[in-house]
Z-matrix of the N, CA and C atoms (Angstrom, degrees):
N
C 1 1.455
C 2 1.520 1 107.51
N 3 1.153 2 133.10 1 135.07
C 4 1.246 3 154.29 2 167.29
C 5 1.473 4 132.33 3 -86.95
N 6 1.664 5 98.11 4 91.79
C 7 1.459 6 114.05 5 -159.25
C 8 1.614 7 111.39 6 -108.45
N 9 1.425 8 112.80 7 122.32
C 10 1.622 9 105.15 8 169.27
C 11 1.604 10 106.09 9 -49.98
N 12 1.236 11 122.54 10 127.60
C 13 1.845 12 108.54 11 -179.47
C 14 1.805 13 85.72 12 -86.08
N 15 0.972 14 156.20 13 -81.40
C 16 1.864 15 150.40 14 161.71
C 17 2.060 16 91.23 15 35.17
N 18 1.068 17 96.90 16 -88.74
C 19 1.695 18 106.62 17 -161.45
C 20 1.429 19 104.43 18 -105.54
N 21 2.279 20 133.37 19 -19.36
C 22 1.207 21 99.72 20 166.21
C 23 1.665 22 105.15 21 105.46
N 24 1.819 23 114.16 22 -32.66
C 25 0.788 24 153.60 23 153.52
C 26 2.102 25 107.76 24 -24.43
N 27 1.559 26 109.52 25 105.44
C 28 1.156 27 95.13 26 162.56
C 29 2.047 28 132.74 27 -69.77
N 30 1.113 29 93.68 28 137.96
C 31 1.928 30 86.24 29 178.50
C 32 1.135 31 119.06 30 -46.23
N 33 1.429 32 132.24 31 122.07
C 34 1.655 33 126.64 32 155.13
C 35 1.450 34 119.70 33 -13.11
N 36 0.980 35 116.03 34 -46.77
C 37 1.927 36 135.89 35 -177.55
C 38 1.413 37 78.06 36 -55.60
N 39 1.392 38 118.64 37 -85.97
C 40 1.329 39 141.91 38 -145.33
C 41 1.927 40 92.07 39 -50.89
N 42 1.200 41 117.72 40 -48.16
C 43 1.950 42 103.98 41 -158.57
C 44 1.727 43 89.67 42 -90.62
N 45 1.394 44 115.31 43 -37.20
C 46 1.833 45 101.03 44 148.97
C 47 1.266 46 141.47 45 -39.63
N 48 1.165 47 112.87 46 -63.06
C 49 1.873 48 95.19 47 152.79
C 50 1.478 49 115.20 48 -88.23
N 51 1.063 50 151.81 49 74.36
C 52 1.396 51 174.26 50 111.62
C 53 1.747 52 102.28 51 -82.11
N 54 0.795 53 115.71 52 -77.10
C 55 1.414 54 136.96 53 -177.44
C 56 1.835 55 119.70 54 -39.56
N 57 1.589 56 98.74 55 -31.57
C 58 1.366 57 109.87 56 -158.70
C 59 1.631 58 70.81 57 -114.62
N 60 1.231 59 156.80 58 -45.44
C 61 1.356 60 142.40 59 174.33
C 62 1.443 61 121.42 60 -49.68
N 63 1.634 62 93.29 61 -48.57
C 64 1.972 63 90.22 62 165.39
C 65 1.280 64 126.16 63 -80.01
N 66 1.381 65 124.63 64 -17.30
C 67 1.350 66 123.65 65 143.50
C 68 1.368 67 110.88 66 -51.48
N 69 0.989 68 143.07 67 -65.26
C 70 1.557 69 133.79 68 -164.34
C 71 1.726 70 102.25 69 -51.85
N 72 1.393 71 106.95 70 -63.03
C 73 1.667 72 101.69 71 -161.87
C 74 1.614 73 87.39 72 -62.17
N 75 1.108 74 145.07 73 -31.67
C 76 1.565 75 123.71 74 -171.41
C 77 1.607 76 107.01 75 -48.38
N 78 1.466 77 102.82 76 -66.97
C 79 1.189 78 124.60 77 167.37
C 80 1.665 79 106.27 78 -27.57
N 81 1.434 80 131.34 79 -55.71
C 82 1.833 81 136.08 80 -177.50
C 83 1.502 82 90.12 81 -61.65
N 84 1.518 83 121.36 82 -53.81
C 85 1.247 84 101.46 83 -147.62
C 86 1.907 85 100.11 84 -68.05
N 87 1.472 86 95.16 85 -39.96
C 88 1.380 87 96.46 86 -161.26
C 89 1.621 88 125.13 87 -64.27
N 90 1.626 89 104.48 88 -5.33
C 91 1.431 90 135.67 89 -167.55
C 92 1.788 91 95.81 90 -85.99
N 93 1.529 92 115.39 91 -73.45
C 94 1.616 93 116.72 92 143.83
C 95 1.324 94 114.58 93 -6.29
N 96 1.308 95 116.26 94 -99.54
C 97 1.468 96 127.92 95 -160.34
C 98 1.684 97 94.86 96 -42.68
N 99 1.259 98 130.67 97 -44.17
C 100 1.623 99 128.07 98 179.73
C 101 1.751 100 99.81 99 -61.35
N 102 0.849 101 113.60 100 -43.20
C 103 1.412 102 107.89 101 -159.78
C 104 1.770 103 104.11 102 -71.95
N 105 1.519 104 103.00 103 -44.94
C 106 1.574 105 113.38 104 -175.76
C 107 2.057 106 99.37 105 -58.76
N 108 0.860 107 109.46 106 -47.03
C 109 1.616 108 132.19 107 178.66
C 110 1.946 109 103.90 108 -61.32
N 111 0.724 110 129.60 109 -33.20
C 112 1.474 111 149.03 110 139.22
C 113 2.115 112 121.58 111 -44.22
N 114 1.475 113 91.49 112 -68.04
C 115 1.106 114 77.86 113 172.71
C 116 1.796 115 121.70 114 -98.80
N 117 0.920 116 129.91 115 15.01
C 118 1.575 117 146.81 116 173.99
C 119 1.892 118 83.49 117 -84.48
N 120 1.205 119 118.20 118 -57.79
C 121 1.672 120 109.22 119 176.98
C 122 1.518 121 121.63 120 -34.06
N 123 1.393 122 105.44 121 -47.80
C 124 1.173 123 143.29 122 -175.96
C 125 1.653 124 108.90 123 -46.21
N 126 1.562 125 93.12 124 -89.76
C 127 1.302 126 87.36 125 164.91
C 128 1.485 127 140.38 126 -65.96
N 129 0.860 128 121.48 127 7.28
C 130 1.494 129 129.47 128 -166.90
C 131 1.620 130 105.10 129 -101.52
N 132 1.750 131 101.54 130 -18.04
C 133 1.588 132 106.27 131 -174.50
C 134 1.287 133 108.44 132 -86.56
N 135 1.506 134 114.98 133 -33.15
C 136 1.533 135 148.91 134 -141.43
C 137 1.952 136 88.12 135 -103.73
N 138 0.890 137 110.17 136 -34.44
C 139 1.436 138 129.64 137 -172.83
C 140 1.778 139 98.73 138 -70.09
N 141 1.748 140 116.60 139 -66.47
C 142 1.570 141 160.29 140 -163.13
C 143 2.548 142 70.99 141 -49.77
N 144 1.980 143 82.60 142 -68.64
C 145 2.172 144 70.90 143 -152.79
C 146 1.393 145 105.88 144 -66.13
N 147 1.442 146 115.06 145 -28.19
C 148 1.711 147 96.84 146 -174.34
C 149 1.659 148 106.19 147 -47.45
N 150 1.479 149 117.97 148 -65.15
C 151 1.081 150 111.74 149 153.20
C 152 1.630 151 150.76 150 12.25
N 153 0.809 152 90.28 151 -75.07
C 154 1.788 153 132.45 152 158.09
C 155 1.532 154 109.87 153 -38.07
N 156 1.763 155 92.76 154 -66.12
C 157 1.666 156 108.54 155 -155.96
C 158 1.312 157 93.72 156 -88.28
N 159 1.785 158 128.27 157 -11.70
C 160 1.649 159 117.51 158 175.11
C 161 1.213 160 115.35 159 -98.50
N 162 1.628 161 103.98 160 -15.16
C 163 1.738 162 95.79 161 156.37
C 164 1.668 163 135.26 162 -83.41
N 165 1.304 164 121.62 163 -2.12
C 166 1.264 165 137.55 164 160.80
C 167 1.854 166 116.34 165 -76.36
N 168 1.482 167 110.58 166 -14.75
C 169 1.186 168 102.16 167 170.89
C 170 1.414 169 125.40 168 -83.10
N 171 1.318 170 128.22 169 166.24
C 172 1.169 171 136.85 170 170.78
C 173 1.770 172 107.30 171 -65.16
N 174 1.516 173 108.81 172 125.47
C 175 1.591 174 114.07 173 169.02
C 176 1.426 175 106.74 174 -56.09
């Protein structure tokens, strides 16, 4: 890490790419959470016909 030793102070450079790194993983996580939210759809539909297709059977 790249520290002014004077004030201790991280470099502009330095909280610039910091900044644009936690932007990115926000961006991963928030890309995830869509995808998990996607497939929870998924099953829940897939879930809905089995359903469906075990209430049309004979007890």
């Amino acid at each position: 890490m790249s520290v002014d030793i004077n004030n201790q102070q991280p470099s502009p450079e330095l909280e610039k790419a910091q900044r644009i790194e936690n932007e990115a993983k926000k961006a991963r996580i928030k890309q995830e959470i869509f995808d998990i939210d996607k497939q929870i759809q998924h099953l829940q539909q897939h879930k809905k016909d089995l359903e469906n297709e075990l209430s049309v059977l004979p007890r």
